[in-house]
N, C-alpha and C positions, 0 to 999 in steps of 0.2 A: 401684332399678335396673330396665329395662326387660329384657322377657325376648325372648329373640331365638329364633325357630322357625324347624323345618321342614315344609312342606309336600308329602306323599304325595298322588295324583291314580291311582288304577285305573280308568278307565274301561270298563265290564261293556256286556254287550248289553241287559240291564234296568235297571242302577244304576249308579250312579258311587259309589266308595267317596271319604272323602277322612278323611288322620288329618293331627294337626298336631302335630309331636314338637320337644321342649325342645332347642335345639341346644348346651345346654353338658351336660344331663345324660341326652341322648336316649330321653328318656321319654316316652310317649303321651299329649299331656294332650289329647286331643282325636279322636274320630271321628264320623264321619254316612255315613250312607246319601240318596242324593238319586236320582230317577231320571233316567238318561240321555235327553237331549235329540235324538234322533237326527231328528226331522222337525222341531225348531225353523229357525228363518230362519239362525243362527247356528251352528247343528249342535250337535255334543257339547262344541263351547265352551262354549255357555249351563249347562248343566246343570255342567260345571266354575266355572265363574265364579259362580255362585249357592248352590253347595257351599263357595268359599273365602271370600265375604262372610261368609257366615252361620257359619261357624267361627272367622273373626277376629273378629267380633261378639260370638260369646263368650265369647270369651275376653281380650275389649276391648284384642287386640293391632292396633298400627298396621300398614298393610301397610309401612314403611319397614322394619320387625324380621322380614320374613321373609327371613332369608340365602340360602334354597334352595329351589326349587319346582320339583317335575317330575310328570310322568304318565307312565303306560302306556298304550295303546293297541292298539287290534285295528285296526285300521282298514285298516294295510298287509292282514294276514291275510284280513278278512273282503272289502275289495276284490278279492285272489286267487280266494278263493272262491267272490264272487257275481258274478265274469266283471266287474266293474265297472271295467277299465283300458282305457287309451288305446293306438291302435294303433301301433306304432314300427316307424319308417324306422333302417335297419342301413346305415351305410356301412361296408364292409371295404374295408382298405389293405394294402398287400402290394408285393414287387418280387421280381426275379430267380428264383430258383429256385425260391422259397417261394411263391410269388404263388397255384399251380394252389392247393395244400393249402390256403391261405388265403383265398382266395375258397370253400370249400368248409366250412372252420370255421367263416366268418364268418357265412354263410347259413342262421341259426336257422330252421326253419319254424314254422308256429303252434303254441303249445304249450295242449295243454286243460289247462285249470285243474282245473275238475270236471265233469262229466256236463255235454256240454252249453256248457258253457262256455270260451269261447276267447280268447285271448291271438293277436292277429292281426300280422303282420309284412310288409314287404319289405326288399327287401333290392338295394344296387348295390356293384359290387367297381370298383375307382377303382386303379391302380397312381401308388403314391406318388411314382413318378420324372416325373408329369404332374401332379401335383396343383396347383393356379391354384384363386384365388376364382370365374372364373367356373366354370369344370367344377362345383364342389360347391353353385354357387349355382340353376346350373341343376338339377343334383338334387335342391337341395331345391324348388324349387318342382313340379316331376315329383313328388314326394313330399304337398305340398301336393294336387295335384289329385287320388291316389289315396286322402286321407284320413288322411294320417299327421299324428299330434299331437307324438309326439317322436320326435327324431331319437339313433341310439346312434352312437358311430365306434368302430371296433376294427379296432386295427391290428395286426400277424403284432410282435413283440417291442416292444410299444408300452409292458411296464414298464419298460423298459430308456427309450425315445424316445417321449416322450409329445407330442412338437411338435405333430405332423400329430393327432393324436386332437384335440387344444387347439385347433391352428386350425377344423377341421371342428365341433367344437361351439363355438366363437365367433362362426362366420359363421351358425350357425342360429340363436343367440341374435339375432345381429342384425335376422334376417330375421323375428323374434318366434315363435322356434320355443322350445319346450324341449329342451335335448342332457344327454344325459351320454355316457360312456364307457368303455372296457373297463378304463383304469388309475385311472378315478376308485372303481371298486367291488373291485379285486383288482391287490396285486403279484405273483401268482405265472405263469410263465406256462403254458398251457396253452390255447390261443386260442378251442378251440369252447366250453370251459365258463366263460371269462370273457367270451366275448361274450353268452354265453346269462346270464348273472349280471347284465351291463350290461340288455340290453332286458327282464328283466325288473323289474329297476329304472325305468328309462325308464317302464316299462307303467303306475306308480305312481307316475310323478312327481307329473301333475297335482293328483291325489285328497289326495297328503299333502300337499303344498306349500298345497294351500286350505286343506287342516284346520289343518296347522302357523301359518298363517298368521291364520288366524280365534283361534285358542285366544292364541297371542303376545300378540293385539292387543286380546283381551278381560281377560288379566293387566296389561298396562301401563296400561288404562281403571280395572283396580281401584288403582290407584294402588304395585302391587308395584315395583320397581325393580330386583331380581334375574331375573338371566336366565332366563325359561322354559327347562328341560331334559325330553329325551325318551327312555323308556326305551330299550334296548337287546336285541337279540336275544341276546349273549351276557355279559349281567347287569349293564352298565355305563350310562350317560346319554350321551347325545349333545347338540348344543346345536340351536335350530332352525335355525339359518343349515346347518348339517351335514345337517339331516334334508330338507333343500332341493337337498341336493346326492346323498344315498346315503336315500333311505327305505328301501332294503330292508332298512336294518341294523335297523327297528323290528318286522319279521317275528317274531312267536312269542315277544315280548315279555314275554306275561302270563305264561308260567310263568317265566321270566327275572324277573319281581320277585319273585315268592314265593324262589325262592331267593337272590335278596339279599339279601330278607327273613331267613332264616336264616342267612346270614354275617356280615350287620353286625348284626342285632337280636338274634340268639339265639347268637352267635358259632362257630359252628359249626366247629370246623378238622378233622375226621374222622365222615363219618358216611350215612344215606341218608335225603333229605328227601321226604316224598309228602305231597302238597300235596290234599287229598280239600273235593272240589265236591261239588254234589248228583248231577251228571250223571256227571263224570269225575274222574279221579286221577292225577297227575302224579310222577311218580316221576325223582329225580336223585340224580345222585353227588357228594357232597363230599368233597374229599381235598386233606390239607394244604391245607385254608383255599380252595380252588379248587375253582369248578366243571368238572365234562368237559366240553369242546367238541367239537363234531362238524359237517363240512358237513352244510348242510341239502338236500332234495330238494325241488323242485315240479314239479309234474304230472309226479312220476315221476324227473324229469331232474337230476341232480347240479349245486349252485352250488360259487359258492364265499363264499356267507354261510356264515359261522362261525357257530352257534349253539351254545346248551348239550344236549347230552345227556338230553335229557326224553323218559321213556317214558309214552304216557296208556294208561290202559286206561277201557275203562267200563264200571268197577267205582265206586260212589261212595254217599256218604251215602241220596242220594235212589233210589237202583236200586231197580226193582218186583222182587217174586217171582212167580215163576211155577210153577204147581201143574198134573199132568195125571194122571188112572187114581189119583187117591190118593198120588201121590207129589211132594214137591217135587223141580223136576227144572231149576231155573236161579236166578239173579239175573242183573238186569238183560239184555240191555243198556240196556232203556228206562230212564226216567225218570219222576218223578212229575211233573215239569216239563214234559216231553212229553206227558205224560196231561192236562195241569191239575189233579190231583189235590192236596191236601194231605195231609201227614203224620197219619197216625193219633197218633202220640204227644203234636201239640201241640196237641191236644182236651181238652176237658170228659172225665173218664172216663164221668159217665153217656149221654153220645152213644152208646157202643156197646153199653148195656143190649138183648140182643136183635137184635142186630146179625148181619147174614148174607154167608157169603162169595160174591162175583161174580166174573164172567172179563170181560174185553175185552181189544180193541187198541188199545195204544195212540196207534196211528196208521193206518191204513189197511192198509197192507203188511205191517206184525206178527201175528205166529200170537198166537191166542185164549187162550191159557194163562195169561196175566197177572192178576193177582190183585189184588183191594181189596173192602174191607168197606164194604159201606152199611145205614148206620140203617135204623130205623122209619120216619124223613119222608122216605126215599128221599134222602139226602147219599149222597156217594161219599169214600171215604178212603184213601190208599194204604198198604198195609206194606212199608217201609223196611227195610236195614238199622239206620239210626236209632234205627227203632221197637224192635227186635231191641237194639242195646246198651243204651237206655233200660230194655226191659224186666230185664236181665239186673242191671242195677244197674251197668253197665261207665264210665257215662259221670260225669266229675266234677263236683259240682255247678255247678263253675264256669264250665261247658263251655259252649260257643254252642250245641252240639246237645243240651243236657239238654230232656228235656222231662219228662211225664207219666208217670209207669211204671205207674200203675194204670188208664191210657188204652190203653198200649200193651200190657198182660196182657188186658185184656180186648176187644181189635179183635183179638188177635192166634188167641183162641182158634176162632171160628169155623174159620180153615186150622190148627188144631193138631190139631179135632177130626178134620175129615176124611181126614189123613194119619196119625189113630191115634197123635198123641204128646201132650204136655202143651207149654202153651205154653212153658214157657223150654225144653225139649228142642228146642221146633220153633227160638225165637228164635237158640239157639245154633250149629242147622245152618244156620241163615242167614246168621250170620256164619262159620262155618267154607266155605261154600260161596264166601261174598265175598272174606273173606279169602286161601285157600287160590289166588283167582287172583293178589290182590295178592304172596303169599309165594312164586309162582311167577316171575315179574318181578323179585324182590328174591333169588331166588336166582343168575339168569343175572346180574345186574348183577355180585353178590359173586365170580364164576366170569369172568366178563369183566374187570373191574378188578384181580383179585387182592386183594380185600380179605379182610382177616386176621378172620374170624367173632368171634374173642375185643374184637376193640375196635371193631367197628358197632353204632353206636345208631341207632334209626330216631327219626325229628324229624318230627313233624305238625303241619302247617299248613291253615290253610280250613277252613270253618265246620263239614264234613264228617271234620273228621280224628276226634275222639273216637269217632266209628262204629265207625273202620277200623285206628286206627294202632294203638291198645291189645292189641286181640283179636289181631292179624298179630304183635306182637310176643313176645305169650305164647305162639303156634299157633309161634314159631321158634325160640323160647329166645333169645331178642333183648331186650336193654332198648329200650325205646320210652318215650316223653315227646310231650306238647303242647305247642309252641309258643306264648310267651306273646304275647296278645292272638292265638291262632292265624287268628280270622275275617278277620283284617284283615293277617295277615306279607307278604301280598301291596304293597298299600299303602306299611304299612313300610317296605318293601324298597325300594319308587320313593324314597319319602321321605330314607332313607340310601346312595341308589345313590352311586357312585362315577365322577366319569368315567373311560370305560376303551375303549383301540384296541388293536389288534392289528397288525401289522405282521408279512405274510412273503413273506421271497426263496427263490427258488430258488437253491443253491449245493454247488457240489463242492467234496468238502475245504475248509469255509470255515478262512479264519486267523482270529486272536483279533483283529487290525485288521478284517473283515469284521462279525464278531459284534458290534461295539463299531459299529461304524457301524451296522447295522440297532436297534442301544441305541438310539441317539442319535435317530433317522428315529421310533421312537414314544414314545420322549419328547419331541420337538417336533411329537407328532402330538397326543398329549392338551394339551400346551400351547396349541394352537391353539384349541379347542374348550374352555377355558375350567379347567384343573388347574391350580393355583398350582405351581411347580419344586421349592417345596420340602417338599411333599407326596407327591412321585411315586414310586414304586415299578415298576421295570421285572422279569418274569418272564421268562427267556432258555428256550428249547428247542431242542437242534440233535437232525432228526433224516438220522441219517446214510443209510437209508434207501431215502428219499424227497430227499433233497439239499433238505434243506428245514432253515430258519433262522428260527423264532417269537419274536416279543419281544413281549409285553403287558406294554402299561404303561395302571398308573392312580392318579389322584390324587382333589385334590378341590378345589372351587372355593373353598374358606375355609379359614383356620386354627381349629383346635380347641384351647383347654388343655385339659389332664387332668384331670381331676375328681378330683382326690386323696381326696374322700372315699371314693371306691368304692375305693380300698386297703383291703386284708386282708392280716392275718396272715401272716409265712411258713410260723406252724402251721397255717393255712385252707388257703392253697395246697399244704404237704406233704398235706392229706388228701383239696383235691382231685385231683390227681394220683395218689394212692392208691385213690382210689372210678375214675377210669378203666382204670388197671389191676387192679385186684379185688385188690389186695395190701391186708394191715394197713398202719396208717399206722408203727408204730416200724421196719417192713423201708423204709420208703424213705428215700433220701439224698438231700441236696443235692449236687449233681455240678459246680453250676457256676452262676456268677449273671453278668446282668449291669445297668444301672441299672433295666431294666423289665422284665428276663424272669430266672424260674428257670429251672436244666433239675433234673431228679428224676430218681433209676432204681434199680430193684429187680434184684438180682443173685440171679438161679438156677443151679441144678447140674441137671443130665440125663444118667440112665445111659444108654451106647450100647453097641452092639453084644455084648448079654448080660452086661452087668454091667462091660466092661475097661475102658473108657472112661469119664472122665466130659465133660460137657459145658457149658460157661459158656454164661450166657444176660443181657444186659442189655437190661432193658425201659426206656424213653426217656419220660417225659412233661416237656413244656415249657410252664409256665402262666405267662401276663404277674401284675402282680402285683393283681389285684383276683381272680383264682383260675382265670380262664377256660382250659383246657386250647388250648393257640397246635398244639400240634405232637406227633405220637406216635409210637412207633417200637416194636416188639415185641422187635427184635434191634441193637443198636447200638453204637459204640464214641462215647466223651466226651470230648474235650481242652479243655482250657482254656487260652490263650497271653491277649496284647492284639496290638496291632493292629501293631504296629514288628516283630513275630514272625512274622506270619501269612501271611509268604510262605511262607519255611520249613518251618513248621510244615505249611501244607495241603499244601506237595508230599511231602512222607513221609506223610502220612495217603492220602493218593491213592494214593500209590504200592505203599502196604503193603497197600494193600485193595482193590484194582485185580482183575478176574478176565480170565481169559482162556479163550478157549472157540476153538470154530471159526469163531465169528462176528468173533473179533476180538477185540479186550480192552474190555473194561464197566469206565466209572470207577463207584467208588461215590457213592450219594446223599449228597451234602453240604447241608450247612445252616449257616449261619453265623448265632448270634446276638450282636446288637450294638445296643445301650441297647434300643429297646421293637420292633427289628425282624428278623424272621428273613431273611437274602436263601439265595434255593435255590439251590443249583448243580447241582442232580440233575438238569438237563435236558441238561448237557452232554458233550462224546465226546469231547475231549483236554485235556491235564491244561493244556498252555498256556492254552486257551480260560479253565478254571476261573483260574488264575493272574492272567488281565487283564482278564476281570471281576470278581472279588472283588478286586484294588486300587484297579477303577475304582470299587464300591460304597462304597469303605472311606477314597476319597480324601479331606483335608482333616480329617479324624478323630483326636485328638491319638495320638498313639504310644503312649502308656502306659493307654491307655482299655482294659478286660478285657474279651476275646471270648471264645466259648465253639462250638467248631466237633463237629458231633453227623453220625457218620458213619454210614453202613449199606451192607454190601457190597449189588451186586445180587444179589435171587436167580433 
């Protein structure tokens, strides 16, 4: 039987990663490192397309068996930042009263990218009660002679009426212009920051449209037949017909695979993933199986791209130390990558027989305080954190960052002598100094999200994490673990992305016929872009607010069977269910099953108020059945009905655990599990709403099939 793969593509500033994973048991049988092709005639196509021969070669698989093929990409990012975009022509549309405001919203001025660097604009306000082909044909050749490449339209309520945006960029198109517009990149409205969302889209039409283009057409030469896919700013794949239409959605993509990488590879449904490079370290939130989302900023200015929630700091495997009067007095920010330096740990130990410590800068503009050991023949070497957990004995043998530890005790002693400690004293304030920034990051997260300290694991990824993720976990009384294949979850992550859109209205008071239409709007959004229907899973959020209405949905472009082998035990899954809550395994119960998920929970007592009181406490774990932990809850209540019940049943569970404050009444978080999938309802604010979307999730589903609904009041 022929084996049928997936293809992961990271695209780096020096390398191009590529893995190539078994698509029935998604397994790694395949990675390389190639370098990226950034001056070839081809661009970073080449260096892709000569990464995916040489892997299928290997592994003497035909390209007809590769089902799925994507990359990641900087390219959107690093054209933002090296000013490298195209100048955009802005038509704003507008009428009646709205017209002043809207000619005023529409009129982006140039926005600096970085130091120096500029995103250039004009801009003509056109009142839509005259709009005619010629009026806009003449602007755009007035546009033409001032140098504009792409044209954006944005119109004053153009989600709602997108006519006039569509004709205005048809007729550029015609003219051999590139258009987008303000309801091709955002349904919400808000006019100045979705027009500013449009042109800077626009600004990066050209740049992705050739790469997308180039990379496609070097996949279809190697004789692939599956669609090229492109990562995602908020963790999902886009297809390139899509990335031709919205490049900005590829914005800040690369940390968006690593944490795919840790949803689909390492299965993550609760937890804090920091993805540690040589330079920097990426820090996100996982909760219930979701990444956070947050609009993103450029040059300063609010969009309204959706991205994930990624904190960098630079704090990272390769950070130099820096030494001043005797004391160590930093890590980082530089690098050893910025120095040119190599790692003292992955040396010869007798390289630094004799070995003496020196200061530089690492770059021109950096203070002198930075530190690295050079030999007798005059080599230069840097001390790492790396170097520091290597010597401590922290890192596992299995680790991408094992090195030398009798290399890195002895580079390490020259700065241990002069700051008067021993070196594992000195190695371990080096990691306490690095870490201690990381652990400061992962406390505002826990304090921002409300995460329950008793069930955060911290998940490390990139070649850098055994440096950082181990020490930071023990430095907080935190479990912490590496990521398997951690060098490469980045990849992975492309490899098993998902396609995935978002969809949101602005809405007062929506009805559950509203809610159910904007369902609908991104589930025929990912269908477009290439989800199979009955793969799709839709995420609903109403927030009352902001009069705002969220539905993400995502599927996938192929069907999967189950791998029935990876079943375990329902004794594996009661223990592990039990290892996530630090309970013994004989205190946990089965609470509730249904064809592919347990739920488990351990029942406590708590004295309150000086002894009179006692207090029930039910802790929630939900594992599918190969053991993976789906879903957690500290505090919860458990019903069990089937599905011909489950109107019923969820409006008295809503109703009984409903709060009311001064804000109004709070439904509790619901969860509904049903055969191998949980659908949430915790995003929603009236009990109707919850009511007709879990019938519409549940519709066509025999009656007598057994659900199991997992409630938690708000706190």
């Amino acid at each position: 039987m022929k084996r049928q793969v997936r293809v992961g593509i990271d695209v780096g500033g020096t390398f191009t990663d590529v893995v190539v994973v078994d698509h029935a048991t998604r397994e790694v049988i395949s990675q390389l490192k190639v370098p990226t092709t950034h001056h070839a005639t081809q661009g970073v196509a080449l260096g892709i397309i000569n990464a995916i021969n040489r892997a299928l070669a290997e592994l003497s698989v035909d390209p007809d068996d590769v089902l799925f093929i994507a990359h990641s990409t900087t390219q959107a990012t690093n054209a933002l930042l090296e000013g490298d975009v195209a100048k955009v022509g802005i038509i704003g549309m507008g009428s009646g009263w709205e017209a002043l405001k809207a000619k005023s919203d529409t009129n982006v001025p140039d926005i600096e990218l970085a130091p120096s660097r500029w995103l250039h604009t004009e801009h003509v306000f056109c009142s839509n009660r005259h709009l005619n082909a010629d009026l806009i044909d003449r602007q755009l050749a007035a546009f033409r002679q001032q140098g504009v490449d792409v044209v954006v339209a944005s119109e004053a309520f153009g989600v709602d009426h997108n006519e006039n945006e569509a004709f205005v960029g048809e007729r550029a198109r015609q003219a051999g212009m590139l258009a987008t517009s303000g309801h091709d990149v955002s349904t919400l409205y808000g006019l100045r920051t979705r027009t500013r969302t449009a042109v800077i889209n626009g600004a990066i039409l050209p740049k992705m449209i050739h790469t997308a283009t180039m990379t496609d057409a070097c996949v279809k030469q190697a004789g692939i037949t599956a669609p090229l896919m492109i990562m995602r700013s908020d963790g999902g794949v886009m297809s390139v017909e899509e990335v031709h239409r919205r490049p900005i959605m590829t914005m800040l993509s690369g940390p968006a695979a690593g944490i795919a990488g840790a949803l689909m590879h390492e299965r993550v449904s609760d937890g804090i993933f920091i993805e540690v490079g040589g330079t920097s370290a990426d820090i996100s939130v996982i909760r219930d199986g979701q990444p956070q989302t947050k609009n993103a900023r450029v040059g300063g200015h609010r969009t309204y791209l959706n991205t994930l929630d990624v904190r960098t700091l630079a704090i990272a495997g390769g950070s130099m130390i820096r030494e001043a009067g005797g004391k160590l007095v930093d890590v980082g920010s530089r690098s050893a990558h910025i120095a040119g330096l190599a790692y003292a740990c992955f040396q010869p130990a007798e390289l630094f027989e004799n070995a003496r410590l020196v200061h530089l800068r690492p770059t021109g503009k950096d203070a002198d305080d930075y530190t690295a050991i050079e030999t007798t023949d005059g080599q230069r070497f840097a001390l790492t954190p790396t170097c520091a957990a290597n010597l401590l004995g922290i890192i596992p043998d299995t680790a991408f960052a094992k090195g030398n530890t009798n290399a890195a005790r002895l580079a390490f002693k020259p700065l241990a002598d002069k700051i008067g400690m021993t070196a594992d004293e000195t190695a371990r304030l080096v990691l306490d100094i690095s870490c201690r920034k990381v652990a400061k990051q992962l406390d505002e997260l826990i304090a921002e999200y409300h995460l329950d300290r008793n069930t955060v694991e911290l998940i490390g990824g990139g070649g850098g994490a055994a440096s950082l993720v181990l020490f930071t976990g023990e430095l907080m009384g935190l479990p912490a673990r590496l990521a398997k294949k951690a060098e490469v979850i980045s990849t992975i992550g492309v490899a098993l992305a998902m396609v995935r859109d978002t969809i949101e209205r602005n809405m007062v008071d929506p009805s559950p016929e509203d809610i159910l239409a904007v369902r609908r709007e991104a589930t025929e959004a990912v269908m477009k872009i290439g989800a199979l229907p009955e793969t799709i899973e839709v995420q609903i959020e109403v927030d009352i607010r902001r009069n705002l209405v969220r539905a993400t949905a995502f599927g996938t472009t192929e069907l999967r069977k189950e791998d029935a082998a990876k079943r375990t035990t329902l004794e594996d899954c009661r223990a592990s269910a039990a290892r996530s809550m630090r309970a013994n395994v004989p205190d946990v119960q089965l609470l509730g099953q249904t064809s592919g998920l347990y739920a488990f929970g351990v029942e406590t007592e708590s004295s309150t108020f000086f002894g009179l009181f006692r207090k029930r406490q039910l802790a929630v774990r939900v594992t599918d059945k190969t053991g993976v932990v789906r879903l957690q809850r500290n505090q919860a209540e458990v019903y069990t009905t089937e599905i011909s019940q489950v109107t019923a049943e969820l409006e008295q569970v809503i109703t009984n655990l409903t709060n009311f404050g001064d804000a109004g009444r709070s439904l509790p978080d619901i969860q509904i599990l049903t055969g191998n999938r949980i659908i949430n309802l915790s995003g929603l604010a009236e009990l109707e709403q919850a009511l007709a979307l879990a019938q519409t999730e549940l519709e066509n589903r025999p009656g007598d099939e057994p659900i199991v609904l997992i409630a938690a009041r708000k706190q």
